[in-house]
N, C-alpha and C positions, 0 to 999 in steps of 0.2 A: 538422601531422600529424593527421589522423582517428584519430577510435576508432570499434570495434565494440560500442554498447549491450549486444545481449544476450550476446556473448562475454564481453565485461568484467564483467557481473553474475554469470554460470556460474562465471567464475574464481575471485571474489571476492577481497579482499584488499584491498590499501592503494587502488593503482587504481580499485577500484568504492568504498572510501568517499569517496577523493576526487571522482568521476564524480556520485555521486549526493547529495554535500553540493553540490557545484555545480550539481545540477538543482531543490534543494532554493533557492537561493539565488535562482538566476534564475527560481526559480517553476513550472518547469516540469516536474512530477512524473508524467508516465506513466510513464519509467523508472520510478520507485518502485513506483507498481502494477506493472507487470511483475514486479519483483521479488517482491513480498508475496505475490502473486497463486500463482507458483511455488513460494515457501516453503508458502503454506497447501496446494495441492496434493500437498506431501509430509507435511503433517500438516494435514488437516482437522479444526479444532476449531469448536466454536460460537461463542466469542467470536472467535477471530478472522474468521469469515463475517461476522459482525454486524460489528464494527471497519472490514473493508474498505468495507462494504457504506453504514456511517455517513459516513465520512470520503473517501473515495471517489467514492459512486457518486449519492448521492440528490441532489434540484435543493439549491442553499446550501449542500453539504459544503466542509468546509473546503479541502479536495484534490482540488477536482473535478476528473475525469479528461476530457482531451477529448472521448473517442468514448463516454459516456455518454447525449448526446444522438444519439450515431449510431444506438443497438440500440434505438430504439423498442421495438417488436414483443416483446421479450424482456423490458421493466418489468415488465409484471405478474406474468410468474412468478419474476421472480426478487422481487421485492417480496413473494411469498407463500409462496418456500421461506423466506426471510429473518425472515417471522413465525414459519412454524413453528419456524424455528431458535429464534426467542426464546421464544418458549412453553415448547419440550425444556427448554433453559438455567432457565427460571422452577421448572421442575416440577423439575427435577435439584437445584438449590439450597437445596428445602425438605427440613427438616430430616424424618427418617422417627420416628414417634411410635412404632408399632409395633416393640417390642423382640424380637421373633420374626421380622422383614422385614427388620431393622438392617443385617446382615451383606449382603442382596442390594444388588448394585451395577447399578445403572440406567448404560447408556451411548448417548449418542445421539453418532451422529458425521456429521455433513452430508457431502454428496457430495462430492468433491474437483473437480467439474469445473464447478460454479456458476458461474464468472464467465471459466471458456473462451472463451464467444462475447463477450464486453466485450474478453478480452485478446488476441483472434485482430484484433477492431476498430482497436483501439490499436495494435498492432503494422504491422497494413497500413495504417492512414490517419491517423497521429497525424503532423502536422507538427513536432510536438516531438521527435523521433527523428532526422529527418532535420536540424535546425537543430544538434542537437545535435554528431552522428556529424561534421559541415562543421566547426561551429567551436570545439570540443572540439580543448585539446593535454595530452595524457596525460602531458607532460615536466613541466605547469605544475600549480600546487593549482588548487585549485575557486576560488577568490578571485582569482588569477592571472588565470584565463582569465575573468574578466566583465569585463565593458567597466569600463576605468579603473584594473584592478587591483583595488578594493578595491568593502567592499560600501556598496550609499548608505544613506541613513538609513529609506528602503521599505524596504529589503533588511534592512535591521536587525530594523525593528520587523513586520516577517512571518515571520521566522526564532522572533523572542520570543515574539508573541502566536499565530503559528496553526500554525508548525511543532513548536515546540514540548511546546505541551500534546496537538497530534496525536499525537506521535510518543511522547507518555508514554503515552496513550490506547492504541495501536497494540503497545506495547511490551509494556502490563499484558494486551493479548490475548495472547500469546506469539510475536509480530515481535521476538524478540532481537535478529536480523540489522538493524537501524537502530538500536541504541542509540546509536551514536557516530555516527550522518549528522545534519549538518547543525549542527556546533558546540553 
């Protein structure tokens, strides 16, 4: 039985934890961007731009997405809304010394559609989507459906050391929606 990636993310629910702890396992996370990418979309914050944009998108992230390498053409300016994002965040952070300015609240809020042209890529040319959607059974856990039933000992120790502390990382940005992907 197939599933539908992006329907089953929309729905959310047991379905998509189990969907995306299984994409999580066999390594295969542009589902996940999809997801994040969406969430931040309905709430653009700065740390989660940065979050995705760390773990995600730059060369050696821990979650490199496939079609990363696809958007050439668009690195640099996303590499340079991404600074200005961290600058707003550095500037927002410091404490305001003037006790007459105290009470004004600074708000920077990045554009919601930064990383559109990365997740329009992914969507149309990620072979990850389509392996998935084939050999994906929605009746079975995440663990179920990998080759063998269980996870091997790679599977183990990528789940410990880089999904992990990703997903604490991703989480502390305001990604709630993955607290519980991926054991």
């Amino acid at each position: 039985m197939a599933i539908d990636i992006t329907s089953t993310v929309e729905r959310s629910g047991a379905t998509m934890i189990q969907l995306l702890t299984y994409c999580v396992y066999s390594q295969q996370l542009d589902p996940i961007f999809q997801l994040l990418v969406r969430n931040y979309r309905l709430q653009p914050k700065g740390p989660k731009a940065v979050a995705l944009y760390e773990d995600f998108i730059v060369p050696h992230a821990p979650l490199l997405i496939t079609a990363s390498r696809v958007e050439k053409s668009s690195d640099w300016q996303l590499n340079s809304t991404i600074e200005k994002i961290r600058n707003a965040e550095r500037l927002l952070g410091q404490p305001i010394n003037d006790e007459e300015n105290a009470p004004v609240h600074v708000s920077h809020l990045p554009a919601k559609n930064i990383y559109d042209t990365l997740l329009t890529a992914v969507e149309k040319n990620s072979v990850q989507f389509a392996a998935i959607e084939s050999a994906y059974d929605p009746e079975r856990t995440a663990v179920e459906n990998l080759p063998g039933g269980e996870l091997t000992p790679t599977q183990r120790q990528y789940n410990e050391r880089i999904w992990k502390p990703a997903r604490q990382r991703l989480t502390a940005a305001g990604f709630f929606t993955i607290a519980n992907i991926g054991g």
